[in-house]
C-alpha positions as CSV (number, residue, x, y, z in Angstrom):
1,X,-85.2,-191.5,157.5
2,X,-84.0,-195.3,157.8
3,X,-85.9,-195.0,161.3
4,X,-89.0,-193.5,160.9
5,X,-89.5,-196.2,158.1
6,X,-88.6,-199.1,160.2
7,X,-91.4,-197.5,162.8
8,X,-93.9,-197.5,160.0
9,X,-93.2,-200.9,159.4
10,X,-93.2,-201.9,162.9
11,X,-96.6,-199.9,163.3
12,X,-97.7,-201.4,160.2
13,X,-96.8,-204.7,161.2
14,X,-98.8,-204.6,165.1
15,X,-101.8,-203.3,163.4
16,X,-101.9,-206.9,160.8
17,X,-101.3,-208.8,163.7
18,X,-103.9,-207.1,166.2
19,X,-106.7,-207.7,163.0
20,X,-105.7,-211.2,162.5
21,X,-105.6,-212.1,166.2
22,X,-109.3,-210.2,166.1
23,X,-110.2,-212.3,163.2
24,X,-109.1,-215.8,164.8
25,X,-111.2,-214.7,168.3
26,X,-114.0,-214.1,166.1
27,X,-113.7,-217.3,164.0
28,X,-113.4,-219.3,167.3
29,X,-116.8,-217.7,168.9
30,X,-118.9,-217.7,166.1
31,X,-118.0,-221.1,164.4
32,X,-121.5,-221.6,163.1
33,X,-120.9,-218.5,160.7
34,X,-118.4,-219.9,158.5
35,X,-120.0,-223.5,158.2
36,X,-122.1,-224.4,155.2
37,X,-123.8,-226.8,157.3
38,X,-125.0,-225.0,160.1
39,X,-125.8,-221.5,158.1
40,X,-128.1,-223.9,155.3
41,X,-131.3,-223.1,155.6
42,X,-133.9,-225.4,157.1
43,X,-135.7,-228.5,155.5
44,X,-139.0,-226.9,154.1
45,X,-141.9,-228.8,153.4
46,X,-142.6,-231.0,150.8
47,X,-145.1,-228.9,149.0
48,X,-142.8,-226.2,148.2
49,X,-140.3,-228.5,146.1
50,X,-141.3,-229.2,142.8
51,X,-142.7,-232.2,142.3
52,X,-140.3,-234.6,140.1
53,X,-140.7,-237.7,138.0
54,X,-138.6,-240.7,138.5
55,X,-138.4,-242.8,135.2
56,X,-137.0,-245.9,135.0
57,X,-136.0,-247.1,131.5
58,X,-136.0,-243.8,129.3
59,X,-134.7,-243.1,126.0
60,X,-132.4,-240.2,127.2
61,X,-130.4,-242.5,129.9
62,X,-127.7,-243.4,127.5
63,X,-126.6,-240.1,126.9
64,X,-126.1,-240.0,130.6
65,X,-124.8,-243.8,130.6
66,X,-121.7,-242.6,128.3
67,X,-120.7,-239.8,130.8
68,X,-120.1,-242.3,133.9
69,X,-116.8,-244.4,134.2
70,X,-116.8,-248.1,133.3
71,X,-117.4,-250.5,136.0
72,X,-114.7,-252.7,134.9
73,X,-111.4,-252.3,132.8
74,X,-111.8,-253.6,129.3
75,X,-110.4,-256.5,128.0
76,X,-106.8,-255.1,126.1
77,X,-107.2,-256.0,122.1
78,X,-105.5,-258.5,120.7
79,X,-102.4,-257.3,118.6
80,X,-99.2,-259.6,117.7
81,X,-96.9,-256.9,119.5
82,X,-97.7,-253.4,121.3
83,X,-95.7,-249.9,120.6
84,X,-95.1,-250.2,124.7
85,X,-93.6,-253.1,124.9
86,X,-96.8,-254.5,127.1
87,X,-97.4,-258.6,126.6
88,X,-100.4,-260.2,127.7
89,X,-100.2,-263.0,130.4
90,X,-100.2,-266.5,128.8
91,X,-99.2,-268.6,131.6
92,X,-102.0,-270.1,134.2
93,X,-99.2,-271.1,136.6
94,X,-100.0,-275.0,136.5
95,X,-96.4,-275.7,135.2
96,X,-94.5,-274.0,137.6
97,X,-96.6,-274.2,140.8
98,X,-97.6,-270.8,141.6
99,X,-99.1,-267.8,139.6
100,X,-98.3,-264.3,139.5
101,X,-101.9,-262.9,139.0
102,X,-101.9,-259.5,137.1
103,X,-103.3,-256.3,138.3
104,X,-106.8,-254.9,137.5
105,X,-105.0,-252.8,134.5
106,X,-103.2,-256.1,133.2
107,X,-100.2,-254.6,134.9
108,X,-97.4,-256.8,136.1
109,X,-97.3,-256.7,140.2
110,X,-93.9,-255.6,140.7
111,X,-93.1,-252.5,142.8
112,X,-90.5,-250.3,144.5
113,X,-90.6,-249.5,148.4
114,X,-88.7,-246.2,149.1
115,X,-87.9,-246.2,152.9
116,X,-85.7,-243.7,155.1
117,X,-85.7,-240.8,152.5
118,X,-85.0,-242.8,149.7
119,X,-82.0,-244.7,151.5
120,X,-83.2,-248.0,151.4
121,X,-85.2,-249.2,148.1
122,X,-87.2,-252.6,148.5
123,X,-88.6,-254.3,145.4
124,X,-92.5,-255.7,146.4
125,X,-93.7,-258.6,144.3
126,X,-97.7,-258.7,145.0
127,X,-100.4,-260.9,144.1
128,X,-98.5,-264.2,144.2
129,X,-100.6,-267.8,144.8
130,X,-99.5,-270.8,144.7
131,X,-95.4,-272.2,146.2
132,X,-94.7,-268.6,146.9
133,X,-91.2,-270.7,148.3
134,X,-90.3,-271.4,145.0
135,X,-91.0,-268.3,143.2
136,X,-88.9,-266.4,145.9
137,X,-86.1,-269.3,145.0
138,X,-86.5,-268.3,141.6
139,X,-86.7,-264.7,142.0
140,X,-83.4,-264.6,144.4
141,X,-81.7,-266.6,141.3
142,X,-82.4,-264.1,139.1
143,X,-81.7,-260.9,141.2
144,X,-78.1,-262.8,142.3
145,X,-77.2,-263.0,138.3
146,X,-77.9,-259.8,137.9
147,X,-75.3,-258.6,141.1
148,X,-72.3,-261.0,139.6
149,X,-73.5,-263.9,142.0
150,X,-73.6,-261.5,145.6
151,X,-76.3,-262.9,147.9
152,X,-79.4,-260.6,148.5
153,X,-82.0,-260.5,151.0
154,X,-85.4,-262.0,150.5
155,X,-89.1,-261.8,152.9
156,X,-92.1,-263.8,151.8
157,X,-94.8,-263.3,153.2
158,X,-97.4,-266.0,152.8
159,X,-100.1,-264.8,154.0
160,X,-100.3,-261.4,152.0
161,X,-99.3,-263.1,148.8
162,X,-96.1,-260.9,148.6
163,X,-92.0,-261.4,148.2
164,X,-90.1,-258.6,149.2
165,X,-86.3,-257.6,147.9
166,X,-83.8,-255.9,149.3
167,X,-82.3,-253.4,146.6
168,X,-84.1,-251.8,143.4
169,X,-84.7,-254.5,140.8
170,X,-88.2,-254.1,139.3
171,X,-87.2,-253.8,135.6
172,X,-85.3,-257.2,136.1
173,X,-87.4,-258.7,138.1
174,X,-90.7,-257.5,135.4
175,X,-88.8,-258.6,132.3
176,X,-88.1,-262.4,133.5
177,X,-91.7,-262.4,134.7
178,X,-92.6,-261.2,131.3
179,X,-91.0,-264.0,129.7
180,X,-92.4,-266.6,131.8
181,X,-95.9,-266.0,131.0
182,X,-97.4,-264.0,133.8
C-alpha cells in the first residue's frame, strides 16, 4: 500500500512539474501577454475623450489641498518640557566652534552602523560644520569616561560632515549633545 502511494505521489509530482515547465516556456514566448504595457490598448484620438476643464483657482481645491503631505515639517510648539524627553536646539555653535545642525524632523544626528552581522557596531555623528577636529576631541573625551578611561577609535571625515565611533554609544553620545545646545 506504502508503494502504490509513493507512485501516486511520484506521478502526481512529474505531472506539476511537466505543467509548470509548460507554463515557464509559454511565459518566455509570449512575454507581450502578461505585460500591461504592451497588451494596453492603443492611443485613440482626441475626439473620443471627453473633453475636460482645467481650472486654476477654484473653491473646491482646498478640500484636495488637505489630502496632500506638507511640503515642509512644521515648526515643533513651544512647551517648557515634552513627555519624550525631546529639547529643542538652543545653541548656534559660535561658542564652541562648530555646530551640530539637526535633522529635517529636529532629530539629533547620531546613529548606529551595524556591520559584519551585527559584530561590529559604529556610532555615526552627521551633519557636523564647523572644527569637526574639536568636536571629535570632545566626543572621544566623552566616550573614554564612559569606558573607565580605555582609549576608543575615532574617523572624521571632513568632507561629509561626519565623525565616526568605534563601539555603540549613541544614547551617550545624544544626551551630552543634548545638553550642549545642539
Amino acid at each position: 500500500m506504502a508503494s502504490s502511494a509513493k507512485l501516486g505521489f511520484s506521478r502526481l509530482l512529474q505531472h506539476n512539474l511537466m505543467q509548470l515547465c509548460t507554463r515557464r516556456a509559454l511565459l518566455h514566448t509570449q512575454p507581450a501577454c502578461l505585460s500591461s504595457f504592451r497588451s494596453s490598448k492603443e492611443l485613440q484620438p482626441l475626439e473620443q475623450y471627453p473633453d475636460i476643464e482645467v481650472l486654476h483657482n477654484p473653491p473646491e481645491w482646498k478640500y484636495v489641498e488637505r489630502l496632500l503631505p506638507p511640503t515642509l515639517v512644521p515648526a515643533p510648539v513651544a512647551k517648557p518640557a515634552y513627555p519624550s524627553g525631546w529639547q529643542p536646539a538652543t545653541a548656534d555653535g559660535t561658542a564652541e566652534g562648530y555646530l551640530v545642525a539637526r535633522t529635517k524632523n529636529h532629530m539629533v544626528p547620531v546613529y548606529l552602523q551595524t556591520r559584519f552581522r551585527g559584530e561590529r557596531r559604529i556610532t555615526v555623528v552627521r551633519r557636523i560644520q564647523g572644527n569637526i577636529w574639536a568636536l571629535e576631541q570632545e566626543l572621544r573625551e566623552v566616550v573614554q569616561r564612559a569606558r573607565n578611561g580605555k582609549i576608543c577609535a575615532t574617523r572624521v571625515n571632513e568632507l561629509s560632515g561626519q565623525i565616526h565611533i568605534h563601539g555603540d554609544y549613541v544614547d551617550i553620545l545624544r544626551e551630552h549633545l543634548k545638553s550642549k545646545g545642539f
